[in-house]
TILORO-613432 format. One record per residue (C-alpha): residue number from 0; residue in three letters; chain; x, y, z. Coordinates in steps of 0.25 Angstrom, whole numbers, plus 5000, padded with zeros to 4 digits. Last residue first. Example, Ala and Ser with C-alpha at 12.3 -4.5 7.8 and 13.67 -1.06 7.14 Angstrom:
residues 2
<rec><n>1</n><res>SER</res><chain>A</chain><xx>5055</xx><yy>4996</yy><zz>5029</zz></rec>
<rec><n>0</n><res>ALA</res><chain>A</chain><xx>5049</xx><yy>4982</yy><zz>5031</zz></rec>
END
This chain:
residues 224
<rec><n>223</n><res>UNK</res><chain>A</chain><xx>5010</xx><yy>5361</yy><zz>5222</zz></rec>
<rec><n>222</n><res>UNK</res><chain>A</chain><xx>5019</xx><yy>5351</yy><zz>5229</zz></rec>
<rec><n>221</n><res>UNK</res><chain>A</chain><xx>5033</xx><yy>5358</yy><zz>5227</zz></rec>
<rec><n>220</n><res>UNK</res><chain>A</chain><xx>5029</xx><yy>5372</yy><zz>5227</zz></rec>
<rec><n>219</n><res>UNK</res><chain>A</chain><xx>5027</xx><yy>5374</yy><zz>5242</zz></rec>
<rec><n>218</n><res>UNK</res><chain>A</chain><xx>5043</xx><yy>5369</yy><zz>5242</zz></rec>
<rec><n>217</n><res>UNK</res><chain>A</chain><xx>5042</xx><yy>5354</yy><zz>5249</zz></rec>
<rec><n>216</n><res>UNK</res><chain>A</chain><xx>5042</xx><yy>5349</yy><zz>5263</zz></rec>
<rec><n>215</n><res>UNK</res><chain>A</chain><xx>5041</xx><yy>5333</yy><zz>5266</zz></rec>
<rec><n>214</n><res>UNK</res><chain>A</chain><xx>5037</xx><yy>5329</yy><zz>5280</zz></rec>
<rec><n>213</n><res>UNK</res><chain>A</chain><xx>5043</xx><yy>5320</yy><zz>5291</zz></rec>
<rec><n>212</n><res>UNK</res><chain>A</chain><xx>5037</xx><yy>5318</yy><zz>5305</zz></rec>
<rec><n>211</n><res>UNK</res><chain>A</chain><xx>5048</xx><yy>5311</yy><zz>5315</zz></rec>
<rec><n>210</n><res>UNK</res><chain>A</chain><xx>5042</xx><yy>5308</yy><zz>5328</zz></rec>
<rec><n>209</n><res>UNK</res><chain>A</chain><xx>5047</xx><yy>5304</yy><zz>5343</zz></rec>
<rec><n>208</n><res>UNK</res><chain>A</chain><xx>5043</xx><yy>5302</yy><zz>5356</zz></rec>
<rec><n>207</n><res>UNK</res><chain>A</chain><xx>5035</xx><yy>5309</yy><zz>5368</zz></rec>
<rec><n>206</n><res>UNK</res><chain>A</chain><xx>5021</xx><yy>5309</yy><zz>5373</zz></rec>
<rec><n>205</n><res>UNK</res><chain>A</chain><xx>5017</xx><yy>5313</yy><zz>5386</zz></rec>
<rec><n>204</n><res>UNK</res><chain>A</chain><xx>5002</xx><yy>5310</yy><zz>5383</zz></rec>
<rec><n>203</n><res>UNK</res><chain>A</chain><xx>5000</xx><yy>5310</yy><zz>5366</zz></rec>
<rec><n>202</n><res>UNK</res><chain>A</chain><xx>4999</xx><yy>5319</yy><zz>5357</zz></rec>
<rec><n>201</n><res>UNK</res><chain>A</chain><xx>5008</xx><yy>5320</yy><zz>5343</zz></rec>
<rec><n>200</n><res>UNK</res><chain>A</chain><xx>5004</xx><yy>5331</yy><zz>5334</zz></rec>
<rec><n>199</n><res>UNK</res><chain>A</chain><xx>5009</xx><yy>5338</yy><zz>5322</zz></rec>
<rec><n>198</n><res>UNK</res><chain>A</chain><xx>5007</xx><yy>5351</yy><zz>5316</zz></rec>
<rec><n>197</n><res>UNK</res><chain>A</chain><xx>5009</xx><yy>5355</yy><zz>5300</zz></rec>
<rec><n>196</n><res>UNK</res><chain>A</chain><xx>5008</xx><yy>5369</yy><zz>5298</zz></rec>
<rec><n>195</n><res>UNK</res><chain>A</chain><xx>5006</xx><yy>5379</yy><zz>5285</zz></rec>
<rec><n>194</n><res>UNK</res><chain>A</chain><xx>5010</xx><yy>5388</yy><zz>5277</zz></rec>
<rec><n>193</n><res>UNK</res><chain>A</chain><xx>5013</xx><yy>5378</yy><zz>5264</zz></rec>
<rec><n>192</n><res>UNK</res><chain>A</chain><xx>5011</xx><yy>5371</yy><zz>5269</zz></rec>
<rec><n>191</n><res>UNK</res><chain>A</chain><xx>5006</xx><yy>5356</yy><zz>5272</zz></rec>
<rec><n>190</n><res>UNK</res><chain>A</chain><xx>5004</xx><yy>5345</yy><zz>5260</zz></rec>
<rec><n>189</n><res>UNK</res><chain>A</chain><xx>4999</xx><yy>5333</yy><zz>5264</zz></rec>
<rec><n>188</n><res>UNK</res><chain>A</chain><xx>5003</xx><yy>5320</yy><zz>5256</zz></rec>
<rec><n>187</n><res>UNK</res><chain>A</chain><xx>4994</xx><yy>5308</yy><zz>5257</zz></rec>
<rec><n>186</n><res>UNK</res><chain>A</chain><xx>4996</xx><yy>5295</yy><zz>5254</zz></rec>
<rec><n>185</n><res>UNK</res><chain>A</chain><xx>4992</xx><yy>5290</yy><zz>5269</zz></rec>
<rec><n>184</n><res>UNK</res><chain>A</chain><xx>5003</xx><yy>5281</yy><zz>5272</zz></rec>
<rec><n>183</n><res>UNK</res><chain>A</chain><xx>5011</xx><yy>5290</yy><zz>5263</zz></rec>
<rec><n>182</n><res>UNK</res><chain>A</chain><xx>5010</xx><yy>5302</yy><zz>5274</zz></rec>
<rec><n>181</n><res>UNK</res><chain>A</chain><xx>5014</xx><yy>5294</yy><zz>5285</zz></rec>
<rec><n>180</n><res>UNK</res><chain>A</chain><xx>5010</xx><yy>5298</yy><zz>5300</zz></rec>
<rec><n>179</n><res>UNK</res><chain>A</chain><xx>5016</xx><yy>5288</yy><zz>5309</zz></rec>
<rec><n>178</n><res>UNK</res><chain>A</chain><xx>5014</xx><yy>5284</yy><zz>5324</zz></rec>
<rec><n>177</n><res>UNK</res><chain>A</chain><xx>5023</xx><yy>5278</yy><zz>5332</zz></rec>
<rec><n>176</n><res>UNK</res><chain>A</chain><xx>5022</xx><yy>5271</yy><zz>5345</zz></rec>
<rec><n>175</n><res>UNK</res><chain>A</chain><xx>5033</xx><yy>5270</yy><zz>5358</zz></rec>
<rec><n>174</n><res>UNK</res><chain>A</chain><xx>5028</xx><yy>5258</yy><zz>5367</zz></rec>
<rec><n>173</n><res>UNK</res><chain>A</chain><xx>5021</xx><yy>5262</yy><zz>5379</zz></rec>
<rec><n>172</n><res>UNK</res><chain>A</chain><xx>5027</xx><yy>5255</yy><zz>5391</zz></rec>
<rec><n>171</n><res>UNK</res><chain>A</chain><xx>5021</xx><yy>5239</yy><zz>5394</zz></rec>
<rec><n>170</n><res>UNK</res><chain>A</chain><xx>5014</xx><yy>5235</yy><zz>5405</zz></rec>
<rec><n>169</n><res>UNK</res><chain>A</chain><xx>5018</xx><yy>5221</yy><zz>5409</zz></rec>
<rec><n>168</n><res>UNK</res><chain>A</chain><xx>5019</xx><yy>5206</yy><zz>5406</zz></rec>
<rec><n>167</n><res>UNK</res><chain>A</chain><xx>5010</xx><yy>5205</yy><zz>5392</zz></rec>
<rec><n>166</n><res>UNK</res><chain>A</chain><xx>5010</xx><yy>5221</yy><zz>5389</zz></rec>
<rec><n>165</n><res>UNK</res><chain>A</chain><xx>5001</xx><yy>5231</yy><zz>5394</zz></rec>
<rec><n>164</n><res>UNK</res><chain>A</chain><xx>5004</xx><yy>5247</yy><zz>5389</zz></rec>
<rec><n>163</n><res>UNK</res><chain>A</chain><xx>5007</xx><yy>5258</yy><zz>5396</zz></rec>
<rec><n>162</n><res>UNK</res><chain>A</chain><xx>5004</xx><yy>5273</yy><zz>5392</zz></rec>
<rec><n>161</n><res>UNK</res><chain>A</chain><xx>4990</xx><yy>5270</yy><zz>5386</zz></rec>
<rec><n>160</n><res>UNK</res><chain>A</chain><xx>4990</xx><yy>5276</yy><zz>5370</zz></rec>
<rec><n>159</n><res>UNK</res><chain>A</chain><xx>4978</xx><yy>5279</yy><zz>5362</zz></rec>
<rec><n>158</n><res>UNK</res><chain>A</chain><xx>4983</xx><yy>5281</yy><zz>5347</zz></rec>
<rec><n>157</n><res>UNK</res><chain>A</chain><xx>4982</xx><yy>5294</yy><zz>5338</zz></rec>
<rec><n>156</n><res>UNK</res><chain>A</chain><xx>4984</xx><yy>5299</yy><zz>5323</zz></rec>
<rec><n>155</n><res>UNK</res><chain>A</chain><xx>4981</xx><yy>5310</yy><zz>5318</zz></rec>
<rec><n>154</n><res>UNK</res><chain>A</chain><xx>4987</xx><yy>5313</yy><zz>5302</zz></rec>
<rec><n>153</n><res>UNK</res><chain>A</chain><xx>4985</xx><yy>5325</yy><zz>5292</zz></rec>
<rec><n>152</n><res>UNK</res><chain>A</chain><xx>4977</xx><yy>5335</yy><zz>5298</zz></rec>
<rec><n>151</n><res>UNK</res><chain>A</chain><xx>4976</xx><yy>5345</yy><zz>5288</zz></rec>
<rec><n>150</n><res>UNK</res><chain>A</chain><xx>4975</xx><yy>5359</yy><zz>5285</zz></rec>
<rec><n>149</n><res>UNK</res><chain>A</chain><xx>4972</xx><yy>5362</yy><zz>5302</zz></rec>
<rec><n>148</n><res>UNK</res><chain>A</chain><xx>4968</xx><yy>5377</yy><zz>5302</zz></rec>
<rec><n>147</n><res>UNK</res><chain>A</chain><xx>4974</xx><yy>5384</yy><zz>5315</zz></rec>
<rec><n>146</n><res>UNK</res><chain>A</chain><xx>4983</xx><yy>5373</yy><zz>5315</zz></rec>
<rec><n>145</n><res>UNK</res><chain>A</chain><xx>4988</xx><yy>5375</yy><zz>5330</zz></rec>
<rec><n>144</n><res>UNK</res><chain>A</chain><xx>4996</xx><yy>5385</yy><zz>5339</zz></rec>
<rec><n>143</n><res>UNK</res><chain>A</chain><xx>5008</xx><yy>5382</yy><zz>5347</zz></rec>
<rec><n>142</n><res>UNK</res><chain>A</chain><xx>5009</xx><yy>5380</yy><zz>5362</zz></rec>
<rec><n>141</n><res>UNK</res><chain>A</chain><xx>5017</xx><yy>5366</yy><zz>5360</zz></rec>
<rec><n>140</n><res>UNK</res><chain>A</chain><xx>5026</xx><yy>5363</yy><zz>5349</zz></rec>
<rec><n>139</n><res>UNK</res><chain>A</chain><xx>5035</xx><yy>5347</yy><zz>5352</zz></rec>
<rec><n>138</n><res>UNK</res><chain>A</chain><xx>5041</xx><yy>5348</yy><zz>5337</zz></rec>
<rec><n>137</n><res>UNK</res><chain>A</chain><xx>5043</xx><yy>5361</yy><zz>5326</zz></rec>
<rec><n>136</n><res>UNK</res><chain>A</chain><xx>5044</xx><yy>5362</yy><zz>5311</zz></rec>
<rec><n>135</n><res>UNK</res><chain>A</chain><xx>5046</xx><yy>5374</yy><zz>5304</zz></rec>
<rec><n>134</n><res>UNK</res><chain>A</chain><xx>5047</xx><yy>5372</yy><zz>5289</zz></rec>
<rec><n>133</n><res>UNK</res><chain>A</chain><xx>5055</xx><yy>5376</yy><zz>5279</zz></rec>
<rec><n>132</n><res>UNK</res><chain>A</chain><xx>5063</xx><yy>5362</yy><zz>5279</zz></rec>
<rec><n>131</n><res>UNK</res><chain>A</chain><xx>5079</xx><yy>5362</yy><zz>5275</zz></rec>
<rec><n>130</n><res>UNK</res><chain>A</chain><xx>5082</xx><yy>5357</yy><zz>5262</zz></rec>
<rec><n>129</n><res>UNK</res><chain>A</chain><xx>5097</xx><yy>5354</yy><zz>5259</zz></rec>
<rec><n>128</n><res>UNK</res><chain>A</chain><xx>5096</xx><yy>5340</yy><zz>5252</zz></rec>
<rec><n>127</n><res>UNK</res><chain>A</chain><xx>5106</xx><yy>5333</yy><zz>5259</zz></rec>
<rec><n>126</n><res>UNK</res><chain>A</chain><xx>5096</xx><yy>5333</yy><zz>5272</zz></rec>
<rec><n>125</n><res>UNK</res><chain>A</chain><xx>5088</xx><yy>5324</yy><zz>5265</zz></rec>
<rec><n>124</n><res>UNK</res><chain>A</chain><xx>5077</xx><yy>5320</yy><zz>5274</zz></rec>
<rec><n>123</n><res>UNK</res><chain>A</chain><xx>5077</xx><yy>5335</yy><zz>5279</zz></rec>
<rec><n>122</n><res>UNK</res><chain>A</chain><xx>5077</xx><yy>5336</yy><zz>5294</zz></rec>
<rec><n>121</n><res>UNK</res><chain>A</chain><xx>5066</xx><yy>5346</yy><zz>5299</zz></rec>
<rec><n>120</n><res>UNK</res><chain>A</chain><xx>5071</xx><yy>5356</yy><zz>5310</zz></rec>
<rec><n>119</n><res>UNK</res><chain>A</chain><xx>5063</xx><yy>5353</yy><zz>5323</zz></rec>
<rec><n>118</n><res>UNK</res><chain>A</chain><xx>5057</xx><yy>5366</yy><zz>5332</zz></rec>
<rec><n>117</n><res>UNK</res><chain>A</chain><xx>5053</xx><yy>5362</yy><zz>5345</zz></rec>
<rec><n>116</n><res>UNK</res><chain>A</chain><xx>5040</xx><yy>5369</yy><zz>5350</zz></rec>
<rec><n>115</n><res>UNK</res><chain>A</chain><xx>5033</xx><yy>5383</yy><zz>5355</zz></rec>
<rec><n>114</n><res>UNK</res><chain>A</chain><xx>5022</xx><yy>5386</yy><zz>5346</zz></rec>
<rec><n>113</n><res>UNK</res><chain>A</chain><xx>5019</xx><yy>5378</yy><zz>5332</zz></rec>
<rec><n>112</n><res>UNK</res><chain>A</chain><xx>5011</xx><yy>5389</yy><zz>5325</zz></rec>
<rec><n>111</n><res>UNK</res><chain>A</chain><xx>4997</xx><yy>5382</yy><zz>5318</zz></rec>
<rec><n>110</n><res>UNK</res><chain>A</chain><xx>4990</xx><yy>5391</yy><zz>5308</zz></rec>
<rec><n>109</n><res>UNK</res><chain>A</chain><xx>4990</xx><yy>5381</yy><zz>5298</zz></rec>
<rec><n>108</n><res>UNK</res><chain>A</chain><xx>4987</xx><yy>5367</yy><zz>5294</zz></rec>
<rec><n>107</n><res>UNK</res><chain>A</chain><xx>4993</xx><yy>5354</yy><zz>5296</zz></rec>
<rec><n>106</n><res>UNK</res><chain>A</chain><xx>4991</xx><yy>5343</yy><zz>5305</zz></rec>
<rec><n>105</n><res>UNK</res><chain>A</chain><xx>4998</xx><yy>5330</yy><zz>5310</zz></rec>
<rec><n>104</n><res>UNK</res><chain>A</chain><xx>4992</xx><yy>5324</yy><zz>5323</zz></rec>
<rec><n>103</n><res>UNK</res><chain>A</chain><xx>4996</xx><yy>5312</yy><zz>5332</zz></rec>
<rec><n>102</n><res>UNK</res><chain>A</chain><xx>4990</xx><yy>5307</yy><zz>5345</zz></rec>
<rec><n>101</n><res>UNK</res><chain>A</chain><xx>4994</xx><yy>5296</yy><zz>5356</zz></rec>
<rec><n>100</n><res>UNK</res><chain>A</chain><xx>4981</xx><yy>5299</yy><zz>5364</zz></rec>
<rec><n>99</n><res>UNK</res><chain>A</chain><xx>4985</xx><yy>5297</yy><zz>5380</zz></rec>
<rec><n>98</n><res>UNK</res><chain>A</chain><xx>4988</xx><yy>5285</yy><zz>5391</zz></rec>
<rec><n>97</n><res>UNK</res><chain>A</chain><xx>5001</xx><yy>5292</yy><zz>5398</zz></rec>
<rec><n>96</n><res>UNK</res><chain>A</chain><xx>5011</xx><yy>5297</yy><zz>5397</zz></rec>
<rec><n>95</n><res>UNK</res><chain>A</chain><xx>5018</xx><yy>5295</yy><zz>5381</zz></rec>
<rec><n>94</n><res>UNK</res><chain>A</chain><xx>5030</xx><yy>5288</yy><zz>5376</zz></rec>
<rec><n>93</n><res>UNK</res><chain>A</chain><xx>5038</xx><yy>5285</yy><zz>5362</zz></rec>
<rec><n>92</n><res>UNK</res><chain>A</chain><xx>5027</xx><yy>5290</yy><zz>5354</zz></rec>
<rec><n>91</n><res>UNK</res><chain>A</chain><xx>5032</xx><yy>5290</yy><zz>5340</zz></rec>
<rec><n>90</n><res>UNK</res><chain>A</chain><xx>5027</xx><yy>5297</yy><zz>5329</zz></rec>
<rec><n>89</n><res>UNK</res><chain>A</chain><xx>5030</xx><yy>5296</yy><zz>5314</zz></rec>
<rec><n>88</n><res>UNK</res><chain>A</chain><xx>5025</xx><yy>5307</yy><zz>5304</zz></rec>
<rec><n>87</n><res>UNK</res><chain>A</chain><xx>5027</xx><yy>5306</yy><zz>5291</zz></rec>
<rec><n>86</n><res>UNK</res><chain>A</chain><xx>5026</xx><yy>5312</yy><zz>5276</zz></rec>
<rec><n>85</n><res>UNK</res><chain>A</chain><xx>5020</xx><yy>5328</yy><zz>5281</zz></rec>
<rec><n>84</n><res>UNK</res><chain>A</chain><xx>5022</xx><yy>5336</yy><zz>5267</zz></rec>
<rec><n>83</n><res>UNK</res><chain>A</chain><xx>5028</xx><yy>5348</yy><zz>5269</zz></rec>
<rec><n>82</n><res>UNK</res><chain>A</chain><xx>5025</xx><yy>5362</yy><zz>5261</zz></rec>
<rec><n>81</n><res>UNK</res><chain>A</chain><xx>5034</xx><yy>5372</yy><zz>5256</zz></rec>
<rec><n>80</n><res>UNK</res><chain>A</chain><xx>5038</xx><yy>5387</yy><zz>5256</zz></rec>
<rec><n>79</n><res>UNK</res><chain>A</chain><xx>5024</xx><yy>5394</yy><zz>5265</zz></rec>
<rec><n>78</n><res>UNK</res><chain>A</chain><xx>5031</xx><yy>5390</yy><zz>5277</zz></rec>
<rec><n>77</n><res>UNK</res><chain>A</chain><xx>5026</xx><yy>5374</yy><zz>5284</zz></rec>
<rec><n>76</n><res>UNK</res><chain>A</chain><xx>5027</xx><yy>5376</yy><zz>5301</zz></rec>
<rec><n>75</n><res>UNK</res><chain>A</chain><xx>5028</xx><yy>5362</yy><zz>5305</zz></rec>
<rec><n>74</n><res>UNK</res><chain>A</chain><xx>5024</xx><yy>5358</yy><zz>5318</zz></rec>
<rec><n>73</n><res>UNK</res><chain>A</chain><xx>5025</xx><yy>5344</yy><zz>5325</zz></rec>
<rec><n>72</n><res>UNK</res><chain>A</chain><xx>5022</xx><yy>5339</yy><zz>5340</zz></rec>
<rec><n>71</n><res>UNK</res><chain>A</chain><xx>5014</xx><yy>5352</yy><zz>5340</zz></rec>
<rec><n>70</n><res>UNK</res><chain>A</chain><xx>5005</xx><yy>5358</yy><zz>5352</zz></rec>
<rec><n>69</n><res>UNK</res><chain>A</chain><xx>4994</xx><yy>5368</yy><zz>5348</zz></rec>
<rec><n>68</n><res>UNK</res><chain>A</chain><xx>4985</xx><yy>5356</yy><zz>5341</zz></rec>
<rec><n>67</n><res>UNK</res><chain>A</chain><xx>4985</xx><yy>5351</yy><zz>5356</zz></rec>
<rec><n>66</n><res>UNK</res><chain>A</chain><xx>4980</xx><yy>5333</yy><zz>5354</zz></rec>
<rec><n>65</n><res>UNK</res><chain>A</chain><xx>4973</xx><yy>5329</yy><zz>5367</zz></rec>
<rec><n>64</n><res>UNK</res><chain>A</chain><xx>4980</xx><yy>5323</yy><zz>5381</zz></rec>
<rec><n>63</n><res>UNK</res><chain>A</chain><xx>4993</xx><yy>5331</yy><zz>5378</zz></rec>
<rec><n>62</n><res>UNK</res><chain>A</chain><xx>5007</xx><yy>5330</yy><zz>5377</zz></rec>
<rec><n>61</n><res>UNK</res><chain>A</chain><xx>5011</xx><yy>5333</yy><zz>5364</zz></rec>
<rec><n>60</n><res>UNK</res><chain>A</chain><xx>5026</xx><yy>5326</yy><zz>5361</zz></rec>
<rec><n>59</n><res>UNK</res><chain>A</chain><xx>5038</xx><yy>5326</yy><zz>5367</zz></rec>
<rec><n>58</n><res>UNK</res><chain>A</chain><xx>5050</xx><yy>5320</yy><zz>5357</zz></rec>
<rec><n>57</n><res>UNK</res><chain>A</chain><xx>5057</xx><yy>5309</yy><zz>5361</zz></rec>
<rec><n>56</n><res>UNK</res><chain>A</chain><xx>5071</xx><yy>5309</yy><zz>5364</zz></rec>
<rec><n>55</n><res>UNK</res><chain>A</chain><xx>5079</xx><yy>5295</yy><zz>5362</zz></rec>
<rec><n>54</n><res>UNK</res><chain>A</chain><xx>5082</xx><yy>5297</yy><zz>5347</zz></rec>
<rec><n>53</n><res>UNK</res><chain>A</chain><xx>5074</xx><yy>5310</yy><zz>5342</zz></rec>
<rec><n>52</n><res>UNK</res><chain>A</chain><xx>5061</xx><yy>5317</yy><zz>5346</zz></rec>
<rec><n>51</n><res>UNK</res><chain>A</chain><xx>5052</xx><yy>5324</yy><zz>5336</zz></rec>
<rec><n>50</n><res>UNK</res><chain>A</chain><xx>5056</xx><yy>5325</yy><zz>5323</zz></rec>
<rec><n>49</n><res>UNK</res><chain>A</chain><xx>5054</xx><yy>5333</yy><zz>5309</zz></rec>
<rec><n>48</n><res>UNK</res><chain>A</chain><xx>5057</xx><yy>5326</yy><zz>5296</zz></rec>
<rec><n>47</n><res>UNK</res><chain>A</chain><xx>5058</xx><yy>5332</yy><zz>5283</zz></rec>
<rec><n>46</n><res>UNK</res><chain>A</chain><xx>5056</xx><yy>5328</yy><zz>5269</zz></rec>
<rec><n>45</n><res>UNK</res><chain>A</chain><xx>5061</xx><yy>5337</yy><zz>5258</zz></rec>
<rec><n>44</n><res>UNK</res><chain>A</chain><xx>5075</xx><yy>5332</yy><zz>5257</zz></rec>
<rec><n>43</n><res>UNK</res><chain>A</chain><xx>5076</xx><yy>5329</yy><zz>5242</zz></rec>
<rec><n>42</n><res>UNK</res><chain>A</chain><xx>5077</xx><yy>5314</yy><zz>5242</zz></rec>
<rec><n>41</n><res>UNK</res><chain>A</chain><xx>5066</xx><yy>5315</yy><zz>5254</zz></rec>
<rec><n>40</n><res>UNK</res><chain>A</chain><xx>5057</xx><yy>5323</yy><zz>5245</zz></rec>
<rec><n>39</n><res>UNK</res><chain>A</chain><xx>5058</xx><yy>5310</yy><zz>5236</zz></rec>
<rec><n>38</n><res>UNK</res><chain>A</chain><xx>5057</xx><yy>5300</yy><zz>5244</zz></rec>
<rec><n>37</n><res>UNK</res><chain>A</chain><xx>5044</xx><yy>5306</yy><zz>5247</zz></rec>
<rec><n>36</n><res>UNK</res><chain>A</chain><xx>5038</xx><yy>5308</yy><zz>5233</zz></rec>
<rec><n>35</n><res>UNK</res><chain>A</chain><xx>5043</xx><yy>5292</yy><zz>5232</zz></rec>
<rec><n>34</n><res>UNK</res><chain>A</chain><xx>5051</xx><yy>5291</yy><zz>5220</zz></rec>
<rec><n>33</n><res>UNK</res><chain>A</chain><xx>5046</xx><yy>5297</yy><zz>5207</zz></rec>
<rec><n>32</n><res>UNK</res><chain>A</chain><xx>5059</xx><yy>5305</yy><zz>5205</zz></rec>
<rec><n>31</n><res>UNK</res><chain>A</chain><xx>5064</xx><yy>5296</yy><zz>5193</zz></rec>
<rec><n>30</n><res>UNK</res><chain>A</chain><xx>5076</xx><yy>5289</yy><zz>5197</zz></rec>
<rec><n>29</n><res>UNK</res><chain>A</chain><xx>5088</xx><yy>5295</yy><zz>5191</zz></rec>
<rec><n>28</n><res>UNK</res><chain>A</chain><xx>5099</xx><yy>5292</yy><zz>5201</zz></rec>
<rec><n>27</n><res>UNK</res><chain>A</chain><xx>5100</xx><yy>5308</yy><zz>5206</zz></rec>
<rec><n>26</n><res>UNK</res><chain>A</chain><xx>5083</xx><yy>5304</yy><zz>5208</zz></rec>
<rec><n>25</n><res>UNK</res><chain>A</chain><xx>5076</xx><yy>5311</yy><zz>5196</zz></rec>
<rec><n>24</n><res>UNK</res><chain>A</chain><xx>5064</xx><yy>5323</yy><zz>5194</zz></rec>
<rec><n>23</n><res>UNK</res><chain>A</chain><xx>5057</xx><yy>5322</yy><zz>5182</zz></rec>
<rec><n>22</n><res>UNK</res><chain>A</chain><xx>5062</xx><yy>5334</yy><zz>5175</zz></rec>
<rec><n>21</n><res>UNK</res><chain>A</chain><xx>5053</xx><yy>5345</yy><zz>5173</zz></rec>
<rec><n>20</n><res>UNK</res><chain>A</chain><xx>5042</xx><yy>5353</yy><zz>5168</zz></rec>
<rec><n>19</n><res>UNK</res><chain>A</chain><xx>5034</xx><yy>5364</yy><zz>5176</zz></rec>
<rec><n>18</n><res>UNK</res><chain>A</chain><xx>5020</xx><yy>5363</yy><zz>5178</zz></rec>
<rec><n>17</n><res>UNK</res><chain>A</chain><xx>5021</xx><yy>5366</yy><zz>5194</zz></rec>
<rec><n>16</n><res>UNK</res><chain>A</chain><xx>5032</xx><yy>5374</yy><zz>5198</zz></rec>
<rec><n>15</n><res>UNK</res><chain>A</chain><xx>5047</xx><yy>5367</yy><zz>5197</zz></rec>
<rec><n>14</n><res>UNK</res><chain>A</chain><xx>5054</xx><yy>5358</yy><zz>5209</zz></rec>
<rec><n>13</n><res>UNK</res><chain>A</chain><xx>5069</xx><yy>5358</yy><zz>5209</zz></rec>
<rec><n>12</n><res>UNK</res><chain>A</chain><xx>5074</xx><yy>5346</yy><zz>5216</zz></rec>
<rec><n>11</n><res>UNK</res><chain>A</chain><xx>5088</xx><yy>5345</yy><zz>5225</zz></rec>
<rec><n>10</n><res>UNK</res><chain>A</chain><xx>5089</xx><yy>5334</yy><zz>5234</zz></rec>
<rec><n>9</n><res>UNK</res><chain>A</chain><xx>5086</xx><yy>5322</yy><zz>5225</zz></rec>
<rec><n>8</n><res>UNK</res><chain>A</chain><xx>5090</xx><yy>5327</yy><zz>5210</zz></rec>
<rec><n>7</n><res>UNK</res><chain>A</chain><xx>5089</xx><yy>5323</yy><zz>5196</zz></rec>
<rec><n>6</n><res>UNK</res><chain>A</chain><xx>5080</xx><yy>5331</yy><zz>5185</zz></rec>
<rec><n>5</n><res>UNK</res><chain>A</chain><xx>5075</xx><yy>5321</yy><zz>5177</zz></rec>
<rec><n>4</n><res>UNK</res><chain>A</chain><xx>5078</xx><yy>5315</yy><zz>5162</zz></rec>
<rec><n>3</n><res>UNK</res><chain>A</chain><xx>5070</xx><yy>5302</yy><zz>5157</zz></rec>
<rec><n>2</n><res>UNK</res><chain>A</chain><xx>5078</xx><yy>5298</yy><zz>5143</zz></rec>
<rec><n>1</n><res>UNK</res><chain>A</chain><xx>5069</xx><yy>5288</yy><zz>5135</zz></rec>
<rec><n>0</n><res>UNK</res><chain>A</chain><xx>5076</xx><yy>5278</yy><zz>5127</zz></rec>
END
């Protein structure tokens, strides 16, 4: 009978350059690590997830009649260390002014610099793990300065809203919407860094509500 040996671990992994032999890489109960490529970040804590808005209190999103590429719902300053892999956004409108463009942009590039905002500290979906994110990500920017080369844009999605809606006895208020980005919907894995800047968008009339973007982040040499 054959022996399968591996190197077992779910937190701590050791990646070698490219070429290099090694052990298969094992869950601490001996599955073979060809789990889900996701899962498995998320086992080791490389999966992060910045928000906007928490509980009861929305988040204030860009108010404007027309998308403002200087003013960021979401910006993340990649260093020249690692690279992030966007997995999801999810947007909820909780309530807007008036009739307007419900809008939604993800970009990535370089040259953008996120201007006055609310910084956000990325939680870790392992925080057992020990691994902090290296990048600088930030909510709610405004007089900041774009892409001034746009790499990518990865996902833009929009929706005509009217403030009040009819109903069968009344006029009905707006009902909260969500909007999701997913990375495995589309089968397609974008790489952003090293040096570089994902943006995000979400436009609307007096918008406010709530959104959770998660991402994976890896050493430079992880993915090469």
């Amino acid at each position: 009978m054959a022996i399968i040996k591996g190197n077992a671990s779910q937190t701590s992994v050791n990646r070698v350059g490219e070429g290099v032999e090694t052990y298969m890489r094992m869950l601490r109960d001996g599955t073979v690590g060809v789990a889900d490529l996701i899962a498995l970040w998320s086992l080791e804590g490389r999966v992060f997830t910045v928000s906007a808005g928490a509980a009861t209190t929305p988040a204030t999103f860009q108010d404007s009649s027309a998308l403002l590429t200087t003013e960021f719902d979401l910006h993340i300053s990649v260093p020249s260390s690692v690279v992030i892999i966007p997995l999801s956004w999810e947007i909820c409108y909780e309530a807007f002014g008036t009739t307007a463009i419900a809008e939604m942009c993800l970009q990535y590039g370089t040259g953008s610099v996120v201007g006055t905002a609310t910084s956000d500290i990325p939680s870790s979906s392992n925080a057992n793990a020990g691994i902090a994110s290296a990048c600088t990500c930030n909510v709610a920017s405004a007089t900041g300065t774009a892409l001034t080369t746009v790499v990518e844009e990865i996902w833009h999605d929009m929706l005509q809203e009217v403030a009040t809606r009819a109903s069968a006895a009344s006029t009905a208020a707006y009902v909260p919407e969500k909007h999701i980005y997913n990375a495995m919907d589309t089968g397609i894995l974008h790489v952003v860094g090293p040096s570089q800047q994902l943006v995000g968008f979400v436009v609307s009339q007096a918008p406010t509500g709530f959104y959770q973007f998660k991402y994976a982040e890896l050493p430079v040499g992880g993915i090469e």
